[in-house]
C-alpha positions as CSV (number, residue, x, y, z in Angstrom):
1,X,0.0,0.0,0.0
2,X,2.8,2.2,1.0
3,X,4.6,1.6,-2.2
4,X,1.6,1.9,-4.4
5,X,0.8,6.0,-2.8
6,X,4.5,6.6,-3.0
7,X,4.9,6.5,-6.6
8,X,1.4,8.5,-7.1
9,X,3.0,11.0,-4.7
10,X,5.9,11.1,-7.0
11,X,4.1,12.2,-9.9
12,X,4.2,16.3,-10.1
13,X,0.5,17.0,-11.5
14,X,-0.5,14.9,-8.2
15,X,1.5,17.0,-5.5
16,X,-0.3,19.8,-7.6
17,X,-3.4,19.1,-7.1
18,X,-3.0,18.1,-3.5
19,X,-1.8,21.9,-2.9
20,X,-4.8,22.6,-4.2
21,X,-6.9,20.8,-1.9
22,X,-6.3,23.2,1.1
23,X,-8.5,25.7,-1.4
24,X,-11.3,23.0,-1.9
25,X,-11.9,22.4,1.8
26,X,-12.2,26.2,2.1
27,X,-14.8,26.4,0.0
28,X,-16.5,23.4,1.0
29,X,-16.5,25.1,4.8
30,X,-17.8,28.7,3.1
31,X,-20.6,26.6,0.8
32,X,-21.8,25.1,4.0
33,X,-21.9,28.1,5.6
34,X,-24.9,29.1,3.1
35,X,-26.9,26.1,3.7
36,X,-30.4,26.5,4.6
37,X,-31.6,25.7,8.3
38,X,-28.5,26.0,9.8
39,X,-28.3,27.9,13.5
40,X,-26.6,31.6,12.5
41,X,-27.2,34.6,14.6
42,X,-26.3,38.4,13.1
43,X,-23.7,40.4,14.2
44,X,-23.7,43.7,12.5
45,X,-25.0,42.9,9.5
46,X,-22.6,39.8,9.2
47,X,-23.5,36.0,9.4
48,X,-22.4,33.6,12.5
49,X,-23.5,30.3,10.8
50,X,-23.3,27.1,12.7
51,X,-21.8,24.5,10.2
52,X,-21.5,20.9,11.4
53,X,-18.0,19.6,10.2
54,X,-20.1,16.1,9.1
55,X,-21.1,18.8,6.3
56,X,-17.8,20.0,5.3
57,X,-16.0,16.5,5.2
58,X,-19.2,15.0,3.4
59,X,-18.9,18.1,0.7
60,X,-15.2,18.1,0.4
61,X,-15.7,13.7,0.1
62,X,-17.3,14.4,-3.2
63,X,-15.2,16.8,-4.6
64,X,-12.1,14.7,-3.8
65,X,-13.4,11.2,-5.6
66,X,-14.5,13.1,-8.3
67,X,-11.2,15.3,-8.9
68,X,-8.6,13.0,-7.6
69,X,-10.1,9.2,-8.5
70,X,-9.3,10.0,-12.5
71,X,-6.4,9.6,-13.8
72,X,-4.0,10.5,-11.1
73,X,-4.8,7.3,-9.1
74,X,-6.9,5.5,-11.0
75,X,-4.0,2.7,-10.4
76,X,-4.5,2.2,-6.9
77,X,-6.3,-0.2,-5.1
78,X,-9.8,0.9,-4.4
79,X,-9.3,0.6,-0.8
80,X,-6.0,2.4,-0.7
81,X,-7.9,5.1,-2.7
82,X,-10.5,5.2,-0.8
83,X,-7.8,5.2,2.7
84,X,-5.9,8.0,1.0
85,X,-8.9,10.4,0.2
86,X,-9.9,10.1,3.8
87,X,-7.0,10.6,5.2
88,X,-6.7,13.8,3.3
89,X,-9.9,15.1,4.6
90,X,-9.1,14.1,8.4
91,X,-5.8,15.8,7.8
92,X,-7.3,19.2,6.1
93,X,-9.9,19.5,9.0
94,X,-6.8,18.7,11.7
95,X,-5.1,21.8,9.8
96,X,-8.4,23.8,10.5
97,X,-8.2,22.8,14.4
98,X,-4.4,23.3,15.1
99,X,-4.9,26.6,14.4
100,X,-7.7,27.1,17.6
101,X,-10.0,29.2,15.9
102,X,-11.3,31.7,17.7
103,X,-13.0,35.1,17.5
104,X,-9.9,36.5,18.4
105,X,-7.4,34.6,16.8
106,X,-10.0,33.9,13.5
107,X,-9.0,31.6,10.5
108,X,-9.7,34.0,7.4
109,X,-10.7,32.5,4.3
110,X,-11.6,34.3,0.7
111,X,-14.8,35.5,-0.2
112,X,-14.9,37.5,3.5
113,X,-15.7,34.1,5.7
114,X,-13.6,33.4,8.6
115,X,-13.9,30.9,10.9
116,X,-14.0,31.5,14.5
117,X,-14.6,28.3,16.5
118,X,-14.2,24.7,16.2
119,X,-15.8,22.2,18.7
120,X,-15.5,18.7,18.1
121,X,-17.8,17.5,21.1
122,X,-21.4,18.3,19.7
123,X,-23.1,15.4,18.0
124,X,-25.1,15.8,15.0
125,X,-26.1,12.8,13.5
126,X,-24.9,9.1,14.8
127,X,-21.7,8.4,14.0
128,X,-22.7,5.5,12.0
129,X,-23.9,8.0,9.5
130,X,-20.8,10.5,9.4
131,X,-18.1,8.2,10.7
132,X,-16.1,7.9,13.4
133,X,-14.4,12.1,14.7
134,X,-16.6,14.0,12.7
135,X,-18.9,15.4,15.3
136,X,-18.8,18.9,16.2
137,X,-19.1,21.7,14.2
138,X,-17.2,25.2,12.4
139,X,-18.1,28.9,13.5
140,X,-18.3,30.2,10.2
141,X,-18.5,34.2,10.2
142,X,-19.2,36.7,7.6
143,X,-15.9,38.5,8.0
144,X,-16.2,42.8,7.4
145,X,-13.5,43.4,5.1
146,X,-12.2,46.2,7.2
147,X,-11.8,44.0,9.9
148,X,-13.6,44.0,13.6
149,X,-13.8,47.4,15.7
150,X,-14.0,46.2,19.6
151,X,-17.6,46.5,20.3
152,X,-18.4,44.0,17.3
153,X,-15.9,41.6,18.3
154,X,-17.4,41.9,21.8
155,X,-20.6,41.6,20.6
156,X,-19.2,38.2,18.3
157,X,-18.0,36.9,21.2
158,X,-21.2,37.3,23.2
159,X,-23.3,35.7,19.8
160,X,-20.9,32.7,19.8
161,X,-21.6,31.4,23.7
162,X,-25.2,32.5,23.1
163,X,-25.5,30.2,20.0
164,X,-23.9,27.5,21.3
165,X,-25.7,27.4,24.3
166,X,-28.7,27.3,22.3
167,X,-27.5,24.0,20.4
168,X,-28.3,22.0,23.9
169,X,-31.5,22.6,22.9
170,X,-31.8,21.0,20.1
171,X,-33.1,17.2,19.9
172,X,-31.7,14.3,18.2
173,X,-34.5,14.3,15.9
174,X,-34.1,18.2,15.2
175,X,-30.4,17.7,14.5
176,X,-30.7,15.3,12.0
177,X,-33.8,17.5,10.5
178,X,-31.6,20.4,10.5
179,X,-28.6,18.6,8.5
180,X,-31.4,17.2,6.6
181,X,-32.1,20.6,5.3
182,X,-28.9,22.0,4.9
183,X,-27.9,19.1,2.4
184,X,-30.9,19.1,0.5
185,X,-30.6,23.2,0.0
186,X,-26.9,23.0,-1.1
187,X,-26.1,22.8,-4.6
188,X,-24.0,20.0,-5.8
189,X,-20.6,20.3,-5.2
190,X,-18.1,20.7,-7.8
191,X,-14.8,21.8,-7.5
């Protein structure tokens, strides 16, 4: 197995398009950010969406068999492939965590999202459904391109424990509704 995703990893188109895959899970996390039913508060005039990171990996899944299944390793083992693309989400969402987002310290994306707060605890749908580590969820946040002045980032910060302490109120049933929802209102994803 080892042998088989060296010699892909030698090729240079495929270290290419793995650079490239940092971008892809960034707009996975800012295209779940729009989807429908998801908890999201205001904060002068800007978005605080609630995005479960079951979303993000199951958007950016897609994306990856689709993009990196052709040519590039259409050679491998199904399974390996299938390891590999995995892998690669677990790892991009790991890169996301490292950095502790937070509404101080936020993780700026393009198109003016940021995301300020990643909790791995919460559980949205059963495990069996997601697979194993991908409870939780992203703060996504409509970043103002001229940045925060202190009473917005107070009033962020004071919108992000209010909206998580509203998740406890949400039942099983509503959780699974709500994800539901937000897959059925997203487009397709292509990348």
């Amino acid at each position: 197995m080892w042998r088989e995703l060296e010699a892909v990893a030698r090729d240079s188109s495929f270290r290419e398009a793995m650079q490239s895959k940092a971008k892809h899970f960034v707009t996975a996390m800012i295209d779940a950010s729009h989807a429908p039913g998801l908890p999201r508060r205001t904060i002068a005039l800007h978005r605080l969406v609630v995005v479960p990171r079951t979303l993000v990996a199951g958007r950016m899944r897609s994306v990856l068999r689709r993009r990196l299944s052709s040519d590039m390793m259409a050679t491998l083992d199904p399974h390996v492939r299938e390891f590999f693309l995995e892998q690669l989400v677990v790892e991009l969402d790991a890169a996301i965590s490292t950095h502790r987002p937070s509404t101080s310290r936020p993780v700026l994306t393009h198109e003016a999202w940021a995301c300020v707060g990643h909790h791995a605890d919460y559980e949205w749908v059963d495990p069996i459904f997601s697979g194993p580590g991908w409870g939780g969820h992203l703060l996504m946040f409509e970043f103002p391109a001229q940045g925060l002045a202190r009473r917005a980032r107070k009033d962020l910060d004071q919108a992000a424990c209010e909206i998580q302490a509203s998740l406890g109120n949400i039942s099983r049933q509503q959780r699974q509704a709500l994800i539901q929802i937000a897959v059925d209102g997203l487009p397709r994803a292509t990348a």
